[in-house]
C-alpha positions, 0 to 999 in steps of 0.5 A: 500500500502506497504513503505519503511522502513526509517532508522534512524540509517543511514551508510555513506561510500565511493565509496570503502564501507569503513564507513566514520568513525569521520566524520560528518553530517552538517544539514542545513535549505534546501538551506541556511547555517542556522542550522536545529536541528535533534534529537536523538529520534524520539519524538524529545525531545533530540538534536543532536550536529551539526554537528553530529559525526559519529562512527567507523561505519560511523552511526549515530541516526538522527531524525527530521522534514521536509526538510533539506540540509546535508553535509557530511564530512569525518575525515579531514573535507574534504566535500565528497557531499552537497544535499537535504534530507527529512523525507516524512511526516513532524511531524503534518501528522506522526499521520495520515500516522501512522493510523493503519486504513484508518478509524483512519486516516481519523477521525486525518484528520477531514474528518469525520466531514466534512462529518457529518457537511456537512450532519447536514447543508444539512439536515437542507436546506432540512427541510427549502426547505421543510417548504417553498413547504408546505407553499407554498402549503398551500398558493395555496389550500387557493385561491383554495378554495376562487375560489371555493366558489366563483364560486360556489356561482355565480352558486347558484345565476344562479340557483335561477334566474333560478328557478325563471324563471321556475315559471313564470306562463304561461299567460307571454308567457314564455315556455323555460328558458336557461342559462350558462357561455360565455366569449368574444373573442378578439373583446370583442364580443360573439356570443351566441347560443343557446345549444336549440333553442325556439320554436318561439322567445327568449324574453330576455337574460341577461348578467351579469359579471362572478366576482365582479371584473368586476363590471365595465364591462357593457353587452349589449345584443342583440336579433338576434333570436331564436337560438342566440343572440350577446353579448357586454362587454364594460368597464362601461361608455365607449366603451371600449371593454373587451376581454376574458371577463367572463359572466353568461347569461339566455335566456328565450323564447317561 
């Protein structure tokens, strides 16, 4: 976007244009009566009298910083008008407005590496965020697999009892083995039935706790006939019912 040129060698004139020659320029700190310097270059470094004197031109070279209050007198010292005056941009902003691209401007501004420290601390929360999901995860497949081995050793030991069963010799009356998992409902009771019923009567059904967690829990089963049976769990040495409570059972019969 295009700017004003400012002129640092201003005229001064009347309402006639007639340049306001000898007269002078009082540069003040804006609305008070304490002088403000102004300079004769625009590195600042070579004062101004103050007042300032203007030429036979009513000009002057009129360099500063900020804000100011100006009074303009003419040659007899009569004051011809007292107002604000700005430079726009204060000395520490010039190397910023002076940029000559938005990409210098925006490096003399720091934005730059705000963005890049910005971007280093968001990387490093993400890396963190990253390290905990993973330990996390690691931490979830671990009792996965404690879980896993667990039941598949409770299956192992179903299936040898069963197995066990199986070779039973036929003398006892044994003709059908079955077995499976159950849970209790919310009376701590199962009502087990058979996926297969026996062919006359079943002779035995055991229950036994699904985890070594419950090895205070107490079944009691109870033979109906030879398409069921009933299944208590109570808390050991009390009758306490267990509801929802897991368990492995196995029916033989004949």
């Amino acid at each position: 976007m295009a700017a004003p040129i400012i002129v640092p060698e201003p005229q001064f004139c009347d309402a006639n244009g007639l340049p306001f020659a000898a007269g002078t320029i009082e540069t003040y700190v804006v609305g008070t009566s304490t002088p403000k310097a102004t300079y004769t270059d625009p590195a600042l470094t070579a004062l101004n009298t103050n007042p300032i004197v203007l030429d036979s031109a009513g000009r002057c070279v009129m360099w500063g910083d900020g804000d100011f209050r100006l009074v303009l007198r003419d040659a007899a010292g009569n004051e011809i008008w007292d107002q604000p005056a700005t430079t726009i941009v204060s000395a520490a902003m010039q190397p910023v407005v002076s940029a000559p691209t938005i990409a210098d401007a925006v490096h003399l501004l720091g934005i730059d590496d705000m963005i890049a420290d910005e971007a280093s601390a968001r990387a490093a929360a993400d890396s963190a965020e990253q390290t905990a999901r993973i330990a996390a995860d690691n931490t979830l497949q671990a009792n996965i697999d404690a879980e896993t081995a667990r039941a598949e050793a409770a299956e192992a030991a179903l299936d040898t009892r069963v197995t066990a069963l199986e070779d039973v010799t036929a003398p006892t009356g044994i003709t059908g083995v079955q077995g499976g998992v159950a849970a209790t409902d919310g009376s701590g009771v199962c009502h087990l039935v058979f996926p297969t019923p026996f062919a006359s009567a079943c002779i035995s059904c055991v229950a036994t706790p699904e985890s070594n967690l419950f090895v205070s829990q107490t079944p009691a089963v109870i033979l109906v006939d030879r398409f069921s049976c009933e299944v208590r769990l109570t808390i050991a040495g009390s009758a306490t019912p267990v509801t929802g409570g897991g368990f492995f059972w196995l029916a033989v019969g004949a």
